[in-house]
ZAMARGU-4260 file (C-alpha; in steps of 0.2 Angstrom, whole numbers, plus 5000, padded with zeros to 4 digits):
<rodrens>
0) 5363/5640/5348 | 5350/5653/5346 | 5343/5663/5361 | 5327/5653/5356 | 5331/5636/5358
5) 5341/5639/5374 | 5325/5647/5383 | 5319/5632/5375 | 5332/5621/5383 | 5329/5630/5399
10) 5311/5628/5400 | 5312/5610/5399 | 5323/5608/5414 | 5311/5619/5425 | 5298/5609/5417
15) 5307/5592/5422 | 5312/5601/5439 | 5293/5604/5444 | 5288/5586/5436 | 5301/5580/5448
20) 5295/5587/5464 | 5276/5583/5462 | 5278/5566/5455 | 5271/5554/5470 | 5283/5538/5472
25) 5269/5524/5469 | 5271/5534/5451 | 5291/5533/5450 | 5287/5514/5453 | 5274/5514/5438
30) 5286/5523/5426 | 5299/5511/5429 | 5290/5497/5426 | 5283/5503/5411 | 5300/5510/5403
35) 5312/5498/5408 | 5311/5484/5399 | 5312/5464/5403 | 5314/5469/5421 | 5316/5452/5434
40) 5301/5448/5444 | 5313/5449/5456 | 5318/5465/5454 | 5302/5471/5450 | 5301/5465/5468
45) 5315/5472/5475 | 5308/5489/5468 | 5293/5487/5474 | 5300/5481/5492 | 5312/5497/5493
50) 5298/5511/5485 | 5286/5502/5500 | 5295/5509/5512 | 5300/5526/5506 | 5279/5531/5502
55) 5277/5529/5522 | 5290/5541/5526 | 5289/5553/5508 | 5271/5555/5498 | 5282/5562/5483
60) 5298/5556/5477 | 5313/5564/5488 | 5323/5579/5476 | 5336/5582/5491 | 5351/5572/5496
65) 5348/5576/5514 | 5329/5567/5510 | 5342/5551/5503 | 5351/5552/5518 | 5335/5553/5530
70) 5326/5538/5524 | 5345/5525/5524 | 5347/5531/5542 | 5330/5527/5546 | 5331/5510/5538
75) 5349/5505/5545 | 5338/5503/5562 | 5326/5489/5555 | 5337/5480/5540 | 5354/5472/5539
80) 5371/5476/5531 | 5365/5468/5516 | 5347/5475/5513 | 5354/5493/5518 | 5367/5492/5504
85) 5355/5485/5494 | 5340/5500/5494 | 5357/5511/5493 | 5360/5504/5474 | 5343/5502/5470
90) 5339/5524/5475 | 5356/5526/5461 | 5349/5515/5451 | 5332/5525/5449 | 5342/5542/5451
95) 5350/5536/5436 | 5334/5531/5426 | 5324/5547/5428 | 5340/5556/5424 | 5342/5549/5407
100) 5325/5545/5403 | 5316/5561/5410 | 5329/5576/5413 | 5327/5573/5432 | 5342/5582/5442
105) 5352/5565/5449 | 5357/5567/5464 | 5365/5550/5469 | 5383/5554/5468 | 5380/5566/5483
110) 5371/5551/5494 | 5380/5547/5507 | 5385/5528/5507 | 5380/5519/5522 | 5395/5512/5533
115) 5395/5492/5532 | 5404/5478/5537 | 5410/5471/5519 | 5401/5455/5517 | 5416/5440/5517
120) 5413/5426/5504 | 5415/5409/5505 | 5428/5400/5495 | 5429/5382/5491 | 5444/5373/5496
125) 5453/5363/5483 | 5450/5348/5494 | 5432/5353/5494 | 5428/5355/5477 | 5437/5338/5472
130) 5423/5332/5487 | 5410/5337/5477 | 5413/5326/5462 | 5411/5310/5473 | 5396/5316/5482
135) 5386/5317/5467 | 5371/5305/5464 | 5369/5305/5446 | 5373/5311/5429 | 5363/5328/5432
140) 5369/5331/5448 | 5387/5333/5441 | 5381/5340/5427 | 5374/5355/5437 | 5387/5356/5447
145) 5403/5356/5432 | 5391/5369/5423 | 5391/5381/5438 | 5409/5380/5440 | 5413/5380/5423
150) 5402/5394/5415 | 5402/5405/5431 | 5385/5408/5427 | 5369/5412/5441 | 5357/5397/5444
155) 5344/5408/5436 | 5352/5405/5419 | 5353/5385/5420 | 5335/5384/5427 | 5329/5390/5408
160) 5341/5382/5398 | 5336/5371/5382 | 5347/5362/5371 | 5344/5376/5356 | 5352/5387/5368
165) 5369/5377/5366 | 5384/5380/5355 | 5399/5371/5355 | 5408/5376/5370 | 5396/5390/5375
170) 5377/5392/5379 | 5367/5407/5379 | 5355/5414/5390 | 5339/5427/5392 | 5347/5444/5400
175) 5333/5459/5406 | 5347/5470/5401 | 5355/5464/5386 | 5344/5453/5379 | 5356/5438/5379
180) 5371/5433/5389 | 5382/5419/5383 | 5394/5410/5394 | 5408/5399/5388 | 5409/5382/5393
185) 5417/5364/5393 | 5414/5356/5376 | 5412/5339/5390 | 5400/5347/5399 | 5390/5354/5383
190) 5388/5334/5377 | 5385/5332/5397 | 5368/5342/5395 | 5363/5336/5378 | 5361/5319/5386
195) 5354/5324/5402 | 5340/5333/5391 | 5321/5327/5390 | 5310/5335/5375 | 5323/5349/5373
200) 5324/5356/5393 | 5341/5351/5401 | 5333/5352/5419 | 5316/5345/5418 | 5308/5344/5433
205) 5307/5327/5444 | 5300/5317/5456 | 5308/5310/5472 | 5313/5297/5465 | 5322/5305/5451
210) 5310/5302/5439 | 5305/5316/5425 | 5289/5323/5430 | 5275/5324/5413 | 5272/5336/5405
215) 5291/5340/5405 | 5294/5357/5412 | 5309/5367/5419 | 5315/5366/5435 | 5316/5381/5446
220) 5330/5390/5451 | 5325/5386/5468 | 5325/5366/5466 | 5341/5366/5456 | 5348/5378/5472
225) 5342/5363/5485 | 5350/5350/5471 | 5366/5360/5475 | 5365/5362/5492 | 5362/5342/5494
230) 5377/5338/5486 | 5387/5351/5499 | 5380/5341/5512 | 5384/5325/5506 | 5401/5328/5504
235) 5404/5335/5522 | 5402/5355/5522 | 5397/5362/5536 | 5392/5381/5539 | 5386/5397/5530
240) 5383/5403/5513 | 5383/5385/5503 | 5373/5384/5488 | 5375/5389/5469 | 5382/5405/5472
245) 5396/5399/5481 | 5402/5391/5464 | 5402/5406/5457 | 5412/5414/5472 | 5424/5399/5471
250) 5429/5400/5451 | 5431/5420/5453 | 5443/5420/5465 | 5450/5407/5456 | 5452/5417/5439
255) 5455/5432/5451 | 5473/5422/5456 | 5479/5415/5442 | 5476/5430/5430 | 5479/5446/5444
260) 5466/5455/5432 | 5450/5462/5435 | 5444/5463/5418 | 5448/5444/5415 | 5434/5441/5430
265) 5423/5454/5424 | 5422/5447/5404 | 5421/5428/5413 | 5405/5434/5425 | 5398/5445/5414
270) 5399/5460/5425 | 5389/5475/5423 | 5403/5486/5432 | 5419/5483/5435 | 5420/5489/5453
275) 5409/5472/5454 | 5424/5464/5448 | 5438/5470/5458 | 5431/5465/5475 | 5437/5449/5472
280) 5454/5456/5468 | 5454/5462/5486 | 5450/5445/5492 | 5465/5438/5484 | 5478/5451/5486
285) 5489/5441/5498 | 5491/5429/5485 | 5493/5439/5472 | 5509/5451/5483 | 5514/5431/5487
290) 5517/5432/5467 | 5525/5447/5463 | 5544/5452/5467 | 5550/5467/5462 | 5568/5462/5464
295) 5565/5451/5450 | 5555/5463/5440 | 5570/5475/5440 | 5581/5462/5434 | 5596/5466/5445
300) 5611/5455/5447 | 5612/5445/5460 | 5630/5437/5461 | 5631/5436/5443 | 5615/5427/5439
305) 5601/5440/5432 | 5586/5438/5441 | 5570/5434/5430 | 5555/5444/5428 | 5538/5436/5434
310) 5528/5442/5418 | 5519/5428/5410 | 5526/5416/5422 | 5513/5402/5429 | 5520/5398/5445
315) 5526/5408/5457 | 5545/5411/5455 | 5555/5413/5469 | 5574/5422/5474 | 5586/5406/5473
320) 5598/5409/5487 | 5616/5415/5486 | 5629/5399/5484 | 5637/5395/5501 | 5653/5403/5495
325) 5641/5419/5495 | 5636/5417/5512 | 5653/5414/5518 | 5659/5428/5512 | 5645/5440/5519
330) 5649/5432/5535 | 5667/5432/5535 | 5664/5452/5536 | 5659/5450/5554 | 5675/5442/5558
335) 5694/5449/5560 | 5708/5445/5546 | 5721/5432/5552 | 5738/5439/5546 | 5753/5428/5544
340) 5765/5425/5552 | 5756/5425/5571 | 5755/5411/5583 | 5745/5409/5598 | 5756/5392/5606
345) 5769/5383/5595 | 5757/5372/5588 | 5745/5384/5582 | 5751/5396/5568 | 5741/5406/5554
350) 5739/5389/5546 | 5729/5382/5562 | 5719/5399/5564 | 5711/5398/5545 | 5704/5382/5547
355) 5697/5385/5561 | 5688/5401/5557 | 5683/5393/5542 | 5675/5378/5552 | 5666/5391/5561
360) 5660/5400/5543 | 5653/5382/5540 | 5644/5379/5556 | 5637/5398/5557 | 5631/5398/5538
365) 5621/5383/5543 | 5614/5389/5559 | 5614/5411/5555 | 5621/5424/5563 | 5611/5423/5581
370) 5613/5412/5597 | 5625/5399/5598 | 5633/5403/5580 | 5638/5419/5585 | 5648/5414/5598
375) 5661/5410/5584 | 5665/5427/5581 | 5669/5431/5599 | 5677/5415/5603 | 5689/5420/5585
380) 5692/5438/5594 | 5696/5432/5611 | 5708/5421/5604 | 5716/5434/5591 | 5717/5446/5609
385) 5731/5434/5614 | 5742/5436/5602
</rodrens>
């Protein structure tokens, strides 16, 4: 590289510096509207929402981390947990944009993350989800219901979805970011929608009394959301945090504890990042320590029987116990030898003593080596003491 194109290089990055710290925030909201792509109303929302707040404490767009951190700490006093972390990810998200779109210095990495009570999930039960099933009024109910479960996918995507859109055991699906998403999914569940379908939608709209509303039109997210949460209440849950997404939750944590891999939720979600993914590896690592020993990944011998690795196992394997024999002899260790040729009264010699103590090896390797069991190995010492 030449003297030239480096002064070059230079001046575009004072250029982009001074851009950066006259440019208003109602313009940082413009620019990311019109360079980003098949945005979400919703999060055109969202941005709008977050960049609202930030003009009334900043009329240009904050270039300093200790800015970042001024407006979070003012907003933790009127927002919750949620929202807080939320404007957190949206301010990386733009850092992020105008870093790679306009040379903008990013900044975020230095931002400090606001300290929040990690929101807990809610799980469906097995006994829950098998609930559903029977409180399910119709053929679109359960339908909507095995689709969400199945597919993993967001209510959002079902609300939308025509029959063109289905493969054999997959659909696909419009996606802001990538243009298209495709989940995998029953091959049942596919012929499911296919005759649920009216003039090509799979969720037409309809009337109370369940009757498709004309013209045929898609239902919103929204309606199919109530749809969900009516069939929760119908088959008896109670509390927080039931609708769609909770399917979603449910069939994460369940791919979460039966493949102990965070790239197996991830590819099923259709994750952006995986740090998404692994929070639901946190959520299940009791189960998952529950499944691993490493005694029997080592592969140790254990009274002459190898011990089994755990890889690729489907169920969780557990140590089988030593033989009785085994136990007896750890517990014979406790107690004195008996050596011939010794008698406590005429009637009992060596021959007497070992059947006793090895009633007393019977009784303690039923009941352990505390309380009452052992009072054998005192009561054999007391009597050995006489001899």
């Amino acid at each position: 590289m030449d003297n030239t194109e480096l002064l070059e290089q230079i001046q575009k990055i004072v250029d982009g510096k001074k851009q950066q710290e006259k440019l208003k925030v109602v313009d940082v909201l413009e620019k990311i509207k019109n360079g980003k792509a098949g945005l979400r109303p919703n999060t055109i929302r969202n941005y709008e929402y977050i960049l609202g707040k930030m003009v009334k404490i900043y009329e240009y767009y904050p270039v300093e981390v200790g800015q970042f951190n001024e407006f979070l700490s003012k907003c933790s006093v009127t927002v919750n947990d949620s929202s807080l972390m939320q404007f957190y990810r949206t301010i990386k998200s733009i850092s992020h944009y105008m870093k790679k779109t306009y040379g903008w210095e990013d900044v975020s990495d230095r931002i400090n993350k606001p300290s929040v009570e990690r929101k807990k999930r809610r799980y469906l039960s097995d006994t829950e989800l098998s609930g559903l099933a029977g409180a399910c009024k119709d053929v679109m109910d359960t339908t909507l219901i095995m689709a969400l479960l199945d597919s993993t996918c967001r209510i959002n995507d079902l609300a939308g979805l025509k029959v063109d859109s289905l493969g054999i055991s997959s659909f696909s699906v419009k996606h802001g970011k990538t243009g298209q998403l495709k989940y995998r999914c029953d091959s049942r569940i596919i012929e499911m929608m296919k005759s649920i379908s009216v003039e090509g939608i799979i969720f037409p709209k309809q009337d109370r009394a369940g009757n498709v509303i004309k013209p045929v039109e898609f239902s919103t997210p929204c309606a199919l959301g109530n749809r969900v949460r009516a069939v929760m209440v119908r088959s008896g849950m109670k509390g927080e945090k039931l609708g769609p997404h909770t399917l979603r939750h449910t069939a994460a944590s369940l791919v979460a504890r039966k493949t102990m891999s965070a790239l197996a939720v991830k590819s099923l979600l259709q994750h952006d990042d995986i740090h998404t993914s692994e929070r639901y590896m946190h959520d299940v690592d009791d189960n998952i320590q529950q499944q691993i020993s490493p005694l029997q990944l080592s592969g140790m011998d254990m009274n002459g029987k190898s011990v089994q690795g755990v890889l690729g196992q489907s169920e969780v394997l557990k140590i089988e116990s030593p033989e009785r024999a085994g136990i007896k002899e750890l517990i014979a260790g406790l107690m004195p030898d008996i050596p011939e040729g010794i008698s406590i009264r005429p009637k009992l010699d060596s021959k007497d003593l070992r059947i006793i103590k090895n009633a007393m090896l019977e009784y303690m390797s039923s009941r352990g080596e505390t309380g009452s069991a052992s009072e054998c190995v005192v009561l054999i010492r007391r009597i050995l003491r006489r001899v």
